[in-house]
N, C-alpha and C positions, 0 to 999 in steps of 0.2 A: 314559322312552318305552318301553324293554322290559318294562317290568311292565305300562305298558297296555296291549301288545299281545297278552305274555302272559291278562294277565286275559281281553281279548275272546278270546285263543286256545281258553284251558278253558271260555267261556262258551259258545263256539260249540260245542266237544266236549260239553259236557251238554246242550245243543240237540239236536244229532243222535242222543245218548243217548236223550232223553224223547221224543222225534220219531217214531226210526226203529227205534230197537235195539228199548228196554224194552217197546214195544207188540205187538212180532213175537217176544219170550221166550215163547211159550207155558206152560205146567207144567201140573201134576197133582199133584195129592193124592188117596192112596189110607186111607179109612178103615174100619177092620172095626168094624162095629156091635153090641153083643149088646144084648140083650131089658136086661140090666142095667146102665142107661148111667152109671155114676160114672166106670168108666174108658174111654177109646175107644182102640185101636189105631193109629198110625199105621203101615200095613204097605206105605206109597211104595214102599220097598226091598226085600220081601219079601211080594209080589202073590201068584208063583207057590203058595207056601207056605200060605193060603188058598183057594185056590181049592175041593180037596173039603171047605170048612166051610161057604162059602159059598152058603145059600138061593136068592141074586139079586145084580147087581150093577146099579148105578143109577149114572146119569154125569151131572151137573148144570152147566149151561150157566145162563150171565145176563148180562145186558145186554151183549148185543153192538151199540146202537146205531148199526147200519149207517145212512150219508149219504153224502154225494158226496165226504167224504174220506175214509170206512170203507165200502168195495165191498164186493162181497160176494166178491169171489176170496179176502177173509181169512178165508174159510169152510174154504179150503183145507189149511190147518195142522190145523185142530179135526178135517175132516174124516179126516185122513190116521192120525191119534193116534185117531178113536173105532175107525176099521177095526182097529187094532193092539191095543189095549186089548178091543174085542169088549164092550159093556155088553151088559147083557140088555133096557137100557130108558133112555129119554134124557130128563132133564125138564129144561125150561127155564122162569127163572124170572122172564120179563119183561124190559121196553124191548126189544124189535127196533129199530126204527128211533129214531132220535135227536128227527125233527122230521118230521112229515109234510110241513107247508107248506114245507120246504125238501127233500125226498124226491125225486130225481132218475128221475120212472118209469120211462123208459128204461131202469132197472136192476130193474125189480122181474120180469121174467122171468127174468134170470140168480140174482135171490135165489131165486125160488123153485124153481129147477132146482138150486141149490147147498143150500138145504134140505134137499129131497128125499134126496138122497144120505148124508145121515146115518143110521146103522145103528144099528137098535132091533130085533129077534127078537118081541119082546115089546112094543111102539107105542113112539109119542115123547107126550109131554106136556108142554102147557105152559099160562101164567096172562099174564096183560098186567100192565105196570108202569105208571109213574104218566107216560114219556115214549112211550107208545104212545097214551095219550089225549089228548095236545096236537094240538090243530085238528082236534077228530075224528078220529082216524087211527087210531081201534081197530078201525073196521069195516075197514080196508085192511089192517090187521096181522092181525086175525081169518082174511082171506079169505086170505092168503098163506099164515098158519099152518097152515088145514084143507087149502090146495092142494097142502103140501110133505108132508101125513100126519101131521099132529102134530092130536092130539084138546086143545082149547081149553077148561081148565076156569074157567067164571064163576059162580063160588057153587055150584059143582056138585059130584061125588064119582062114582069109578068105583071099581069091585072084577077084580080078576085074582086066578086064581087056575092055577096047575097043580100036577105032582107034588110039587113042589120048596117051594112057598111060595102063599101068599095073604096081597094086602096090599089096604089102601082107599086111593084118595089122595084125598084135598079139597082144589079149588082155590080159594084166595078172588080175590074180584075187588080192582084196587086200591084201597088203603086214602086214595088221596089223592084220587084224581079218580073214579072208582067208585064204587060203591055194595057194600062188601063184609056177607055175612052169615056170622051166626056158628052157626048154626042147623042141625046135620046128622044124618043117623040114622045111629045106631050100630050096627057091624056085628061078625062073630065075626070076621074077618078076625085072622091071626096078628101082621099089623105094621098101623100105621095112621100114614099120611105126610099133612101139610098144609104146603102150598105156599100162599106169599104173598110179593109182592114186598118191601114195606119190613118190617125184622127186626121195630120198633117196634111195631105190629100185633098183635104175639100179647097183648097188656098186654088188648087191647079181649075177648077171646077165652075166654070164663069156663068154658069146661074145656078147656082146653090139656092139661091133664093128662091127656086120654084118646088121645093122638097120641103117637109112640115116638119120630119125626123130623119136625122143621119142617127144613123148605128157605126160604132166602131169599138178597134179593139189596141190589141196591138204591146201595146206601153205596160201591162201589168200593175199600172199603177207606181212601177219603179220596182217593183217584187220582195225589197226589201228595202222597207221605211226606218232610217234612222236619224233621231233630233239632229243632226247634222249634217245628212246626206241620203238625198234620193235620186237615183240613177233615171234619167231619162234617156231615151232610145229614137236614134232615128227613123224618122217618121210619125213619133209622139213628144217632139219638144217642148212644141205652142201645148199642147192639148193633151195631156195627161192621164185625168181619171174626173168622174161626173158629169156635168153637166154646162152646155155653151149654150147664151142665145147669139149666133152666129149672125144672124141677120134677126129683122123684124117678126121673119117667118117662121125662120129656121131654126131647131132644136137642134143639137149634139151632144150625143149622149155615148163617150168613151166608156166600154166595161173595163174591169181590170185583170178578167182573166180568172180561170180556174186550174191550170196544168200552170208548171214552170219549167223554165229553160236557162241554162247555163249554171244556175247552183240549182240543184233540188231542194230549197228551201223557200218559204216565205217568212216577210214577219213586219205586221202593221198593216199587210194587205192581204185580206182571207179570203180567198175564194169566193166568184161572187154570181147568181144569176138574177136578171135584171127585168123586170116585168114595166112593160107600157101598158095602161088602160087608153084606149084612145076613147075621147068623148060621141056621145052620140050626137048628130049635127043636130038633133032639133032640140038638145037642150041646151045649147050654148049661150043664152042668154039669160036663163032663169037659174043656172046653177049658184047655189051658196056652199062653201064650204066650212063644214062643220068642225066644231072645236077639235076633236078627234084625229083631224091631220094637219100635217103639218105644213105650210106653205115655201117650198122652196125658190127662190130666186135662183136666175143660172148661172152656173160658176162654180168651181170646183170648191 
């Protein structure tokens, strides 16, 4: 009798674990980019220490599948870490909402009043995922996205540029339920970034290789990691969670998501916003990097 109690005891302890803790761990990942991607920086621990190297900083957001049990006051934490952190630009990289036909409107003013409030210097951007277009609800996630100041890329590409740096991004549209194209004009731009929600996607994309960073989302990481089983999801089976060097050139960098979908739970994969430092071009050949971070090679 005490072991069964036991057992429901720890059961119910990893409940409130997957439930309540692991969904509300926010984190960050801080990565310094250079033009030469074999190796990438992990500089989490050693931000400051980049900062005059760094061109631009980018802060990457994904599926937050906001519903009737993901409000949007969970905007609150993201929101409190971008003011602190200071990105120069926010991209998000698909699923807002989980299900539109089950989409509580009563809440869609306070979502887009809690948007809004996310700090970009430089705009916010973002692409729709493959659960923005269930029951139609891209046009209601479109119209949120433009109301909170975030520019909506579908098969589209924009250019920024000031003292500091000039980059392209392209957004594709989703590769599941969309109609994505691959088709874009190339520009001088110093960095060239393409965004797509599932990682899998770039296989269809016959010059990847002219793009320095892919952003994607998608996979959650598998949303719930266990020693014997991680759910991958069409459209993230190659490509997961972390980091790929796809090509010579080419970075990818899979987030794993902050919202969940189909259990409300996480567990092994915490909630996560993902920071690029991209290098400034005229230091790329004199950089050393210091004991302080970490060197990562690509690969999940």
């Amino acid at each position: 009798m005490y072991l069964l109690y036991s057992c429901l005891l720890l059961f119910l302890l990893l409940l409130i674990y997957m439930v309540i803790i692991e969904p509300g761990r926010l984190t960050a990942t801080h990565y310094f980019i250079r033009k030469s991607k074999k190796t990438v920086l992990d500089v989490t621990d050693a931000v400051d220490m980049y900062q005059g190297k760094t061109s631009i900083t980018l802060a990457q957001l994904s599926d937050l599948h906001f519903s009737r049990w993901y409000p949007p006051r969970r905007l609150n934490g993201i929101i409190r870490q971008l003011l602190k952190t200071k990105p120069d630009m926010v991209i998000f990289t698909g699923d807002l909402i989980d299900d539109y036909s089950k989409w509580p409107h009563k809440k869609t003013t306070a979502l887009v009043e809690k948007l809004k409030k996310i700090p970009a210097p430089m705009g916010k951007i973002a692409i729709l995922g493959n659960h923005d277009y269930q029951h139609n609800g891209h046009y209601f996630v479109k119209e949120v996205l433009k109301k909170a100041g975030f520019t909506v890329l579908t098969n589209d590409q924009i250019f920024f540029s000031n003292q500091q740096v000039s980059l392209t991004i392209v957004g594709l549209d989703d590769d599941l339920f969309g109609q994505p194209s691959y088709e874009f004009e190339d520009t001088l731009a110093e960095w060239h970034l393409l965004l797509t929600h599932e990682p899998d996607s770039i296989e269809k994309f016959p010059l990847i290789h002219h793009f320095d960073l892919v952003l994607a989302g998608h996979s959650h990481g598998g949303q719930i990691r266990l020693p014997f089983y991680r759910k991958r999801t069409l459209g993230s089976m190659k490509y997961t969670h972390g980091l790929y060097l796809v090509t010579d050139q080419t970075l990818l960098s899979v987030n794993t998501g902050i919202g969940m979908t189909t259990l409300p739970a996480r567990l092994g994969v915490a909630p996560e916003i993902t920071y690029y430092h991209l290098e400034k071009e005229d230091k790329a050949a004199t950089l050393v990097s210091p004991d302080s971070a970490s060197s990562k090679t690509t690969g999940p």
